[in-house]
C-alpha positions in Angstrom: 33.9 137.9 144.2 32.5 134.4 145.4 29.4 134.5 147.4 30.1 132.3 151.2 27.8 129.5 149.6 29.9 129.1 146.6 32.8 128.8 148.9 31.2 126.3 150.6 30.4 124.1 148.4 33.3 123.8 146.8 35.0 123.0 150.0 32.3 120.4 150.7 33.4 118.9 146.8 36.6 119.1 148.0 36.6 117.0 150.9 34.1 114.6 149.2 36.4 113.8 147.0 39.9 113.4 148.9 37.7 110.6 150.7 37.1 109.5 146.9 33.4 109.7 147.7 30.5 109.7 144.7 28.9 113.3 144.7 25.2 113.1 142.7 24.0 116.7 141.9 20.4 116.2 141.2 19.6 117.6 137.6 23.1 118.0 136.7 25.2 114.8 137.0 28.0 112.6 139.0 31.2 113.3 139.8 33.5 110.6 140.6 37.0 109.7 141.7 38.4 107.1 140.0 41.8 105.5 139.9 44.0 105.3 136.9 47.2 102.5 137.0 50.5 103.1 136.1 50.6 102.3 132.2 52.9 103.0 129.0 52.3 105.8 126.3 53.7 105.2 122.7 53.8 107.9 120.8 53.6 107.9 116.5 57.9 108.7 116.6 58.2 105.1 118.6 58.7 107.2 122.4 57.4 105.6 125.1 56.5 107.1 128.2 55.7 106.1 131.2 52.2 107.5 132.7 52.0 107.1 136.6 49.3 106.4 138.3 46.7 108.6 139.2 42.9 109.6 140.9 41.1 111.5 138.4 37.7 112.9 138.6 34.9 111.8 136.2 32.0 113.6 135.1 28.6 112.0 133.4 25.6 113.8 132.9 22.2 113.0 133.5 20.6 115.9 131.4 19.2 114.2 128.4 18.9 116.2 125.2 16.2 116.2 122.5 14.3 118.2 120.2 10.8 118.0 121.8 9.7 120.6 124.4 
């Protein structure tokens, strides 16, 4: 069972991003709408497809990694 602040974040990450808005989550990363174009797949076999276009959501960290502590 989700706790009412899980709930409303998510809402709140949901309406960020039907505005296509840059959410920052301090200590965790960016999330970010982006827009991909309409473009053509070939496949190995010679098929191509058609891809349509479409908003994804893109994630990059900010946590950096190393062996020292």
């Amino acid at each position: 069972m989700e706790s009412e602040f899980i709930i409303a974040f998510k809402e709140v990450l949901r309406e960020q991003f039907v505005d296509k808005h840059k959410v920052d989550i301090e200590g965790l990363g960016t999330f970010e709408v982006k827009h991909r174009e309409q473009h053509q797949k070939k496949y190995d076999n010679g098929k191509v497809v058609m891809i349509p276009p479409a908003d994804v959501l893109e994630f990059k960290s900010n946590i950096r990694i190393s062996n020292e502590y």
